[in-house]
C-alpha beads as a LAMMPS data file, in Angstrom:
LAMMPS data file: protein, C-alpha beads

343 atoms
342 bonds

1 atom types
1 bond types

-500.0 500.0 xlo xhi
-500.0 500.0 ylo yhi
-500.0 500.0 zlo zhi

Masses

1 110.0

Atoms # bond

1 1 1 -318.454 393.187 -193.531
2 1 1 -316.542 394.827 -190.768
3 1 1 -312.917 393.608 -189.698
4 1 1 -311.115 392.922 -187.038
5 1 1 -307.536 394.845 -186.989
6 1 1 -306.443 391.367 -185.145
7 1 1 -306.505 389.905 -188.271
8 1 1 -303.077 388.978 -190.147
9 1 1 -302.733 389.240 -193.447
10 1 1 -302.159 386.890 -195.856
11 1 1 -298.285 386.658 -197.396
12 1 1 -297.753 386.719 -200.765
13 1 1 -301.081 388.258 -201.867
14 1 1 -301.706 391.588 -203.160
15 1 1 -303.640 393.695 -204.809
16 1 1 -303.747 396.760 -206.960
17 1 1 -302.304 398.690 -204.870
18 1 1 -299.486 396.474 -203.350
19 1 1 -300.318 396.299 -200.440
20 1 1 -301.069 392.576 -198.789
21 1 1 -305.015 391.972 -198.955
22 1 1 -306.557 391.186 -195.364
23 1 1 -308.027 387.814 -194.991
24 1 1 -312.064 387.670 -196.217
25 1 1 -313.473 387.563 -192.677
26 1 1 -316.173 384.532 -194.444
27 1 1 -313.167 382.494 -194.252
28 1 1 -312.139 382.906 -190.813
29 1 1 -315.359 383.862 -189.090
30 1 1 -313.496 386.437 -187.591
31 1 1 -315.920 389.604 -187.099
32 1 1 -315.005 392.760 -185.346
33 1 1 -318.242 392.444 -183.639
34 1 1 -316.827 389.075 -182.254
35 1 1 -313.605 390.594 -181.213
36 1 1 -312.602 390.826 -177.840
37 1 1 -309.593 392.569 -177.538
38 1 1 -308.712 393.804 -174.108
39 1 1 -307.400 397.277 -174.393
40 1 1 -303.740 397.691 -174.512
41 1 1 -302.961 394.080 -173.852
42 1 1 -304.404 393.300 -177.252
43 1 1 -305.610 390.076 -176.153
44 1 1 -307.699 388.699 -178.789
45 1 1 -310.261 386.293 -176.539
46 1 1 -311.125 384.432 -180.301
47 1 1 -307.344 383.255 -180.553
48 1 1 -306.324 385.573 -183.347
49 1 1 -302.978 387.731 -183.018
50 1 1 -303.508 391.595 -182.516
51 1 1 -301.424 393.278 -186.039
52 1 1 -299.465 395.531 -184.014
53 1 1 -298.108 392.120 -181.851
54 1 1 -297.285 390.405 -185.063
55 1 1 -293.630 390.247 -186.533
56 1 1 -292.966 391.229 -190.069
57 1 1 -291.830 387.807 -190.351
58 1 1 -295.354 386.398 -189.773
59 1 1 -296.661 389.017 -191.719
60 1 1 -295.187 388.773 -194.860
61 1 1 -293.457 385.331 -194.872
62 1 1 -289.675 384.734 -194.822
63 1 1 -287.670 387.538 -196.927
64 1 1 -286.617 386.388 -200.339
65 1 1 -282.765 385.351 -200.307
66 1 1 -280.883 387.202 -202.638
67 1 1 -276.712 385.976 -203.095
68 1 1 -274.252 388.597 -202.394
69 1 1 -272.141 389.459 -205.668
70 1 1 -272.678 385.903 -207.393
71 1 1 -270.295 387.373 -209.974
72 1 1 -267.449 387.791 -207.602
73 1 1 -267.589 385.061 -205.172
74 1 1 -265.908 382.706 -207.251
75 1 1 -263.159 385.325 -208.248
76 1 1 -263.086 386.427 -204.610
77 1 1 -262.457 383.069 -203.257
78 1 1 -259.825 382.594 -205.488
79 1 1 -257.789 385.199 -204.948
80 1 1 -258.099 384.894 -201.224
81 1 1 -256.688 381.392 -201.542
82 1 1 -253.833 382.636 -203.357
83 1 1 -252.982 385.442 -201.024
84 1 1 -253.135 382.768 -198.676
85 1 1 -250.658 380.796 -200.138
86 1 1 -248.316 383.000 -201.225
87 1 1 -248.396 384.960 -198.048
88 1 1 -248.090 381.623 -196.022
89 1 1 -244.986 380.279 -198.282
90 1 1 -242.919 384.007 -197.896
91 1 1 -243.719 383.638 -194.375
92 1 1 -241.790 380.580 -193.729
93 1 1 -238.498 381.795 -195.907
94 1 1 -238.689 385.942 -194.680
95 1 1 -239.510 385.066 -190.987
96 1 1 -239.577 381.839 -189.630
97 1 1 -236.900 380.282 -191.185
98 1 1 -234.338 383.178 -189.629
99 1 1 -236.093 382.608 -186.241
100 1 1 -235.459 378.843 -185.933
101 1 1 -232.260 378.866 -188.002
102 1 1 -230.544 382.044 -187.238
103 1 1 -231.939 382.770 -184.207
104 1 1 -232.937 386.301 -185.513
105 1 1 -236.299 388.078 -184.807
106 1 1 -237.669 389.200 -188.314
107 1 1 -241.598 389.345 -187.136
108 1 1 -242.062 392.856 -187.702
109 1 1 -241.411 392.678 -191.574
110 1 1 -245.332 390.727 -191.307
111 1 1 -247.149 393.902 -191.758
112 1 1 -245.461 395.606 -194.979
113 1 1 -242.708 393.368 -196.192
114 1 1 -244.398 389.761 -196.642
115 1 1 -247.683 391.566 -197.479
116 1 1 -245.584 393.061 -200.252
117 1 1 -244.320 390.205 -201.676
118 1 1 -247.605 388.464 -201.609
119 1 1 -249.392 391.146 -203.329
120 1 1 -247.360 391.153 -206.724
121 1 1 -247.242 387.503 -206.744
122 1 1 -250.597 387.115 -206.463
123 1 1 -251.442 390.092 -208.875
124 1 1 -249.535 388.601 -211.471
125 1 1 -251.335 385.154 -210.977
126 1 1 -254.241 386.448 -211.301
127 1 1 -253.544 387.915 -214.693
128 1 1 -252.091 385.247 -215.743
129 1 1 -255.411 383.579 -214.983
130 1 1 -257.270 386.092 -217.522
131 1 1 -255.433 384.874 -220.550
132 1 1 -255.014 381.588 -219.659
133 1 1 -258.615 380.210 -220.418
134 1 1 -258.631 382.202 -223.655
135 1 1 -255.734 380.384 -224.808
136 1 1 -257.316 377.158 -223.901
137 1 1 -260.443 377.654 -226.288
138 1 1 -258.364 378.955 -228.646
139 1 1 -256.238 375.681 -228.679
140 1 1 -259.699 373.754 -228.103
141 1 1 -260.680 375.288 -231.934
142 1 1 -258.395 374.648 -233.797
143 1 1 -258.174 371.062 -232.198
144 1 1 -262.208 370.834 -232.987
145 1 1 -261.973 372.695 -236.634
146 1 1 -265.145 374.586 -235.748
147 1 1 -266.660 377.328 -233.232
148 1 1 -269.806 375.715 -233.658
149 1 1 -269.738 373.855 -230.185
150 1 1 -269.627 374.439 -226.865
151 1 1 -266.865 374.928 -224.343
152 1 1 -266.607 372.339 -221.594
153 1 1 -268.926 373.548 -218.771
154 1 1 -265.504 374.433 -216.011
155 1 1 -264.147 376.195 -219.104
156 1 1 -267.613 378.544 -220.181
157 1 1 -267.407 379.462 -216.340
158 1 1 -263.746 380.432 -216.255
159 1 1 -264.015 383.010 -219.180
160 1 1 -267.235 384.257 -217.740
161 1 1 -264.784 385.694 -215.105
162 1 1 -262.154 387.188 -216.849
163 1 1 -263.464 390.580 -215.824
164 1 1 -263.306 390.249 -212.349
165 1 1 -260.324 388.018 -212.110
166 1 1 -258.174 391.227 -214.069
167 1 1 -259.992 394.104 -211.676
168 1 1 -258.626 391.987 -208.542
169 1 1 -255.383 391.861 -210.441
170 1 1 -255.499 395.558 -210.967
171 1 1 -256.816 396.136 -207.088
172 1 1 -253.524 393.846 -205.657
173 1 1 -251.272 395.918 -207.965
174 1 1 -252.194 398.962 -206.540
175 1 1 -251.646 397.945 -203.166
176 1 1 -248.153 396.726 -204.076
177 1 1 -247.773 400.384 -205.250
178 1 1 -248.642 402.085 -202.185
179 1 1 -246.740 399.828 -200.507
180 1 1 -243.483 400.049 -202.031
181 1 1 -243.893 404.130 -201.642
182 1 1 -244.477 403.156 -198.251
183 1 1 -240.671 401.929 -197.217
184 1 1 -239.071 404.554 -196.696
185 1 1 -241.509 405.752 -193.874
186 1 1 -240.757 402.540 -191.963
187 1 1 -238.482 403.412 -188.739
188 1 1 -237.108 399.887 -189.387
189 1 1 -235.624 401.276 -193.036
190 1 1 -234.510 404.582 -191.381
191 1 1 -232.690 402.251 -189.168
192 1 1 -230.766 400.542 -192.018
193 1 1 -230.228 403.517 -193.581
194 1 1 -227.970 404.640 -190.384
195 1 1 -226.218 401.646 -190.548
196 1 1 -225.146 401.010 -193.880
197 1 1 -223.792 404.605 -193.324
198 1 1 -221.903 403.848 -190.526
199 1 1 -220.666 400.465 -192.147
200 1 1 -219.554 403.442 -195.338
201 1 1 -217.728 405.439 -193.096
202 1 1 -216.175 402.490 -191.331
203 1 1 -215.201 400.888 -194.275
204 1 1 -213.555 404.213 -195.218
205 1 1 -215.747 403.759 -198.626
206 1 1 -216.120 407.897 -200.346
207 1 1 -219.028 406.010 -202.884
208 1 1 -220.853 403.624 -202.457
209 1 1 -222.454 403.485 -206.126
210 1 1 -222.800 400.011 -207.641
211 1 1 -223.875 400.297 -211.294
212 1 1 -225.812 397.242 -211.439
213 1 1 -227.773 397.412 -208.548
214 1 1 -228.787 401.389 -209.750
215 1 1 -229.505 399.908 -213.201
216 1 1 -231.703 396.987 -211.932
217 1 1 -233.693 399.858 -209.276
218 1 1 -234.375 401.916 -212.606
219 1 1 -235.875 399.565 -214.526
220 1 1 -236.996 397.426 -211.888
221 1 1 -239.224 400.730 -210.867
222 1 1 -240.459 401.579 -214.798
223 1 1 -241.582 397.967 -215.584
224 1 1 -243.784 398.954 -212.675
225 1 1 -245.200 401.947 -213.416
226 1 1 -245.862 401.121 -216.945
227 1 1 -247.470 397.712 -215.964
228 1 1 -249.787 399.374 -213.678
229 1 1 -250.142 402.514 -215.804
230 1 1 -251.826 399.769 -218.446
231 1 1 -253.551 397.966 -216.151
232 1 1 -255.550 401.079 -215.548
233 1 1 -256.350 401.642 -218.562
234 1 1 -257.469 397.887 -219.021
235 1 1 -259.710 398.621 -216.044
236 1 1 -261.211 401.583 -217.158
237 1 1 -262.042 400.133 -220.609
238 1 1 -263.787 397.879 -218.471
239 1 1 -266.361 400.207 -216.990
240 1 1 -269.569 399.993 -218.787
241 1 1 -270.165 403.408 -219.305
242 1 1 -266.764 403.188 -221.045
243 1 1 -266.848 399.671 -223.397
244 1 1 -270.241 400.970 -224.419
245 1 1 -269.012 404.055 -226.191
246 1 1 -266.087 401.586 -227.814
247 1 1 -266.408 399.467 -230.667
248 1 1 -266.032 395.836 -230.854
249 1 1 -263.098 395.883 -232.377
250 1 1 -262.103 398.646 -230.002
251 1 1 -262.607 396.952 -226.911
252 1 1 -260.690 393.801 -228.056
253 1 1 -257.474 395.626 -229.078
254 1 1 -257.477 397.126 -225.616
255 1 1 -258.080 393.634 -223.842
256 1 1 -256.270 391.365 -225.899
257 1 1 -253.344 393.865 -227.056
258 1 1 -252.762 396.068 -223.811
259 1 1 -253.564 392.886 -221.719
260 1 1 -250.664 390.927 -222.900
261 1 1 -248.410 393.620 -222.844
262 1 1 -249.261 394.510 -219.040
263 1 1 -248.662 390.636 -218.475
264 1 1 -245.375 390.348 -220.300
265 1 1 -244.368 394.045 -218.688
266 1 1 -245.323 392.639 -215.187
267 1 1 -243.249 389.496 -215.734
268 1 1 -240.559 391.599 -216.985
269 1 1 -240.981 393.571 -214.117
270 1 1 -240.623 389.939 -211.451
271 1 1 -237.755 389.091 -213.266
272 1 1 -235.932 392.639 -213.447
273 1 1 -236.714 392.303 -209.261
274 1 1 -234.980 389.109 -209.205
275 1 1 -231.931 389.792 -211.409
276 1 1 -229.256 387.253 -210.875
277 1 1 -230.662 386.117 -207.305
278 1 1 -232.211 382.899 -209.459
279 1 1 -228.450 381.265 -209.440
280 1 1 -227.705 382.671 -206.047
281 1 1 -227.849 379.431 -203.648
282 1 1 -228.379 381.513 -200.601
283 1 1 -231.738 382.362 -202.045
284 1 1 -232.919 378.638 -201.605
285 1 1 -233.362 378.601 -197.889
286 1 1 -235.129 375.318 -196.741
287 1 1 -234.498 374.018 -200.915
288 1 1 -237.117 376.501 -201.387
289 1 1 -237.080 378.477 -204.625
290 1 1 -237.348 382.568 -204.172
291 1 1 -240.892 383.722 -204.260
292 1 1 -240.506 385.482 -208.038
293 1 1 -239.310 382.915 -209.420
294 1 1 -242.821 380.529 -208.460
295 1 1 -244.181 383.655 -209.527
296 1 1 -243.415 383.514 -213.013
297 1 1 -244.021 380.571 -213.658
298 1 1 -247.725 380.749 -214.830
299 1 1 -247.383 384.418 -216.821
300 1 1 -244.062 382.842 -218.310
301 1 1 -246.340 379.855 -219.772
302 1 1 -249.245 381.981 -220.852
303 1 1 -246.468 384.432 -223.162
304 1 1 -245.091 381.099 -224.296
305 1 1 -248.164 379.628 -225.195
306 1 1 -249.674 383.205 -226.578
307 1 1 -245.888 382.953 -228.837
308 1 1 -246.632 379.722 -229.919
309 1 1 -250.088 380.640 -231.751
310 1 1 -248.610 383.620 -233.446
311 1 1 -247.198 382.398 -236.287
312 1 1 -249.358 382.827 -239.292
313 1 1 -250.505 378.605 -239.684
314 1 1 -251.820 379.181 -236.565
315 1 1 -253.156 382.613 -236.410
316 1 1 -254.781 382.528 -239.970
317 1 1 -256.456 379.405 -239.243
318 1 1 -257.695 380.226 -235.773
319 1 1 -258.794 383.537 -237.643
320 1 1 -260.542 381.977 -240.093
321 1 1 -262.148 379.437 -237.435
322 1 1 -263.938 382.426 -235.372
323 1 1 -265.490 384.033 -238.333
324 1 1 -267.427 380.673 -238.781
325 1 1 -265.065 378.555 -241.212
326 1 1 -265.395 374.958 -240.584
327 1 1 -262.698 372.472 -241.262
328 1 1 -264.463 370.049 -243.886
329 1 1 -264.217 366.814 -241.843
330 1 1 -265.507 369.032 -238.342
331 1 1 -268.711 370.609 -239.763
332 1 1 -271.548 369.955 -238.017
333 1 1 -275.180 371.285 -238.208
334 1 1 -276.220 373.397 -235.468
335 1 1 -278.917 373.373 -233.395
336 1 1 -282.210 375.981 -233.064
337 1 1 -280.937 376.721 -229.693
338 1 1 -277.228 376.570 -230.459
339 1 1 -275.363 379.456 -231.413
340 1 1 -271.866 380.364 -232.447
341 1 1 -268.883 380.931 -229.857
342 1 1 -266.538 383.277 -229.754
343 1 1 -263.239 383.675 -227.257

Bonds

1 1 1 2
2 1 2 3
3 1 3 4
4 1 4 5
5 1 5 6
6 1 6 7
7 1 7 8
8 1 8 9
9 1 9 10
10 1 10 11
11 1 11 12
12 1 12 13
13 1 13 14
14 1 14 15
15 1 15 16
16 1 16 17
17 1 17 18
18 1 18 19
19 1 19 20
20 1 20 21
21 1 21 22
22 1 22 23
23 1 23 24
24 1 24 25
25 1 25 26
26 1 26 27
27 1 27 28
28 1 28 29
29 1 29 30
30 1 30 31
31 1 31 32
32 1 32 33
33 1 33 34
34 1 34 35
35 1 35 36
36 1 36 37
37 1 37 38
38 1 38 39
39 1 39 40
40 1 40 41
41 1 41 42
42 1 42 43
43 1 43 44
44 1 44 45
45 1 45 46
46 1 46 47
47 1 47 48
48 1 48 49
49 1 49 50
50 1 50 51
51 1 51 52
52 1 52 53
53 1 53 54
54 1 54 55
55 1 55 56
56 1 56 57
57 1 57 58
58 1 58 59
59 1 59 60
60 1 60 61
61 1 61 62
62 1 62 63
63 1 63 64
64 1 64 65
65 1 65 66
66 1 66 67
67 1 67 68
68 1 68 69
69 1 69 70
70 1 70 71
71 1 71 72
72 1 72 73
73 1 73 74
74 1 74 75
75 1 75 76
76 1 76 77
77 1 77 78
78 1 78 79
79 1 79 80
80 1 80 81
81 1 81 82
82 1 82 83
83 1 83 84
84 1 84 85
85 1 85 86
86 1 86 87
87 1 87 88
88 1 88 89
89 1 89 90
90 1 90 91
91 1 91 92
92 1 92 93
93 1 93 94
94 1 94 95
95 1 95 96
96 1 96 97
97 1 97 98
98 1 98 99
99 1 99 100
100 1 100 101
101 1 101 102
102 1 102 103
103 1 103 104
104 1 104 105
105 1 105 106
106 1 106 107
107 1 107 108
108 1 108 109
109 1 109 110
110 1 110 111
111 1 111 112
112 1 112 113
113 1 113 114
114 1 114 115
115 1 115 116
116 1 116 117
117 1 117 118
118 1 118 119
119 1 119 120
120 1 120 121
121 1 121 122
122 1 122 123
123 1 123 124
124 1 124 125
125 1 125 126
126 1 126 127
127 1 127 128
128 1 128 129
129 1 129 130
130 1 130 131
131 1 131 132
132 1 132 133
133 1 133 134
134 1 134 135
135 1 135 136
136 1 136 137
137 1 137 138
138 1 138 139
139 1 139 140
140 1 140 141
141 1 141 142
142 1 142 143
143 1 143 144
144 1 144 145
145 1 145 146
146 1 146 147
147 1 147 148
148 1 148 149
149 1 149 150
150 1 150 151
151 1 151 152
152 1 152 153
153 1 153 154
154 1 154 155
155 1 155 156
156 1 156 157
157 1 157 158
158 1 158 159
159 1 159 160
160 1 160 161
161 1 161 162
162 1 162 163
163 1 163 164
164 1 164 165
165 1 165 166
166 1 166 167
167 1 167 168
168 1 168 169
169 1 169 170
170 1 170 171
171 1 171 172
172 1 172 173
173 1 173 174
174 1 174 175
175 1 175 176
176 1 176 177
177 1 177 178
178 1 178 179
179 1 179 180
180 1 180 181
181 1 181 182
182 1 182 183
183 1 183 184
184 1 184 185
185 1 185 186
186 1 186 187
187 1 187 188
188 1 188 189
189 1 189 190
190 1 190 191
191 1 191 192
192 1 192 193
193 1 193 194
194 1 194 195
195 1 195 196
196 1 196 197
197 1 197 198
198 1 198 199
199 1 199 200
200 1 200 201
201 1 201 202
202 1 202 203
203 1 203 204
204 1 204 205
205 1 205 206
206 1 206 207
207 1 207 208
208 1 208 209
209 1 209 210
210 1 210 211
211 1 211 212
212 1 212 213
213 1 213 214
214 1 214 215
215 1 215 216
216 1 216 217
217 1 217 218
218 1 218 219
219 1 219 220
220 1 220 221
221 1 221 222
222 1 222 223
223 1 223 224
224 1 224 225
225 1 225 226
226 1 226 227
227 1 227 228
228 1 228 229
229 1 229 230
230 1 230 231
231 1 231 232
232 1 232 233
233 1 233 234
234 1 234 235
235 1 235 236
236 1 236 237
237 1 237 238
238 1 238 239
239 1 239 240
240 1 240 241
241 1 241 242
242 1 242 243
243 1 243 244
244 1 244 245
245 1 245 246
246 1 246 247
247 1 247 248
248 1 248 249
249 1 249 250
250 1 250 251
251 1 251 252
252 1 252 253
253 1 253 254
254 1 254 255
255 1 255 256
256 1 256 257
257 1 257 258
258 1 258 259
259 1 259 260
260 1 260 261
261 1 261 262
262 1 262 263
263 1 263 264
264 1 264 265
265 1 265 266
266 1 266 267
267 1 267 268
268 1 268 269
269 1 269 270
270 1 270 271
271 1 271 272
272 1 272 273
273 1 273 274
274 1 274 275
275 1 275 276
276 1 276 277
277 1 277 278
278 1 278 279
279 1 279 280
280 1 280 281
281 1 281 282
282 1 282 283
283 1 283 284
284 1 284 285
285 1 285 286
286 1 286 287
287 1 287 288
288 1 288 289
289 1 289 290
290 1 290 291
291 1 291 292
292 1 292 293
293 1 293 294
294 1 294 295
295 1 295 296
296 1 296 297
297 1 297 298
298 1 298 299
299 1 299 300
300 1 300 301
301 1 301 302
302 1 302 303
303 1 303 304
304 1 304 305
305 1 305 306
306 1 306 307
307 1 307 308
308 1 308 309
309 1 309 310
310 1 310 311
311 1 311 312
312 1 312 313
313 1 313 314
314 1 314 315
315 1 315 316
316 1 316 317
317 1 317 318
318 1 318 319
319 1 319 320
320 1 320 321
321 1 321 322
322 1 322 323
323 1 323 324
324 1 324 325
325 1 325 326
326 1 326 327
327 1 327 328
328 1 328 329
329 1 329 330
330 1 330 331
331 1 331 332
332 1 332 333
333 1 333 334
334 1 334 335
335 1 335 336
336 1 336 337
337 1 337 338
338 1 338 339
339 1 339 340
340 1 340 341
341 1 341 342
342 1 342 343
């Protein structure tokens, strides 16, 4: 039987080939010898629409929806609320406050200063958010005396993105990086610069070396650089044509180890930045604590916590409780479709 090209096709069928299969012409008694399409109008007079006048829409059906990076939106939204935050709260103490208090116009440190200091804080949240759930099934084992059950359902989802969580971490650290090498290409610091020289010369001053404040800059500056030096290398291990080439065993030392030591080095790093401005009361404007010291609050509780389940009664036990021993009054049998769980 002949066919009409006025004919649509049918969505969602196919055959061999791929291609969509036309419709059998016994089910629409639609012949081309009935067809009266006038010429380049493509008019069909027997009410079907012409192929060439039909959308790909009508053709095929609505396109199938696919979600954009379901692994990241969660991760994604969460560390765009934080920024949020953290950029909101040093915009109030940096620029506002001086503006309505001091009468003194501090909007241009929006672009690089405040960014600055939201970057790091948020970084280090967001590490501090890797270990965190880890520590939380740990503590959940040894409270349960088994690895034989499941995490709560909020808990399963928060480890299953650990990965991206610490690459975001990674990502805000290196902005902080190219930011601070950044400052001294700001006309605003040249600007300072001039006048802390003429204040010098004013003041009659030959050196103006302080000790401390060169001290703190030092190792305020390699805190830094080693922090983000192992956060690369965290990130790298990541990569799966990298973890695949490592060993089990392998891949945890470098997540486990070199993550807490980038998260105590970072927090090291805050609180090296900070110095003794924590006791200074002009620091508190609006009975507002400085911005590093909310920031290490959460990686301060994680090392504490991590400290507390080092000592051997805990660590043996935990130990013992991932390679499947059960505490006797815990043991439970398991399940066909239950399997063991690991942190």
């Amino acid at each position: 039987m002949e066919t009409c090209p006025c004919v649509p096709r049918r969505a969602g069928a196919a055959d061999q080939g791929g291609q969509q299969e036309m419709i059998d012409m016994a089910e629409t008694g639609h012949e081309a010898k009935d067809c009266q399409c006038q010429g380049s109008a493509g008019i069909c007079r027997s009410g079907a629409t012409p192929l060439w006048q039909t959308s790909s829409l009508e053709l095929w059906g609505p396109p199938r929806e696919q979600p954009l990076f379901p692994e990241w939106q969660v991760p994604l939204r969460v560390t765009f609320a934080l920024l949020a935050v953290t950029f909101i709260y040093t915009f109030l103490r940096e620029v506002l406050q001086p503006y309505l208090v001091l009468n003194k116009n501090n909007f241009y440190k929006v672009p690089v200063l405040v960014m600055n200091k939201a970057l790091p804080w948020t970084s280090i949240t967001l590490l501090a958010l890797v270990y965190l759930p880890g520590l939380l099934a740990a503590m959940l084992q040894l409270h349960r005396g088994t690895k034989y059950r499941r995490f709560p359902a909020w808990l399963a989802g928060w480890m299953s993105v650990r990965k991206q969580l610490g690459l975001l971490s990674f990502y805000l650290a290196c902005l902080h990086a190219l930011y601070s090498l950044c400052y001294p290409m700001r006309r605003s610091y040249r600007y300072k610069v001039l006048n802390w020289a003429y204040q010098q010369v004013q003041q009659k001053k030959e050196d103006a070396w302080v000790s401390e404040d060169v001290w703190r800059m030092e190792i305020y500056i390699s805190l830094g650089i080693m922090t983000l030096g192992l956060l690369a290398v965290i990130a790298v291990a990541s990569l799966p044509s990298i973890s695949n080439s490592l060993s089990w065993r392998e891949f945890t030392w470098i997540q486990r180890s070199l993550g807490y030591t980038a998260l105590l080095l970072g927090t090291a790093h805050a609180l090296v930045f900070g110095w003794s401005k924590w006791v200074d009361p002009a620091q508190y404007v609006w009975y507002t604590p400085p911005s590093f010291v909310l920031a290490c609050l959460l990686p301060l509780s994680v090392l504490l916590v991590k400290a507390a389940m080092l000592p051997p009664c805990l660590a043996r036990r935990l130990e013992l409780i991932r390679r499947g021993w059960e505490r006797p009054d815990r043991r439970i049998s398991l399940s066909p479709k239950e399997e063991p769980l690991l942190t």
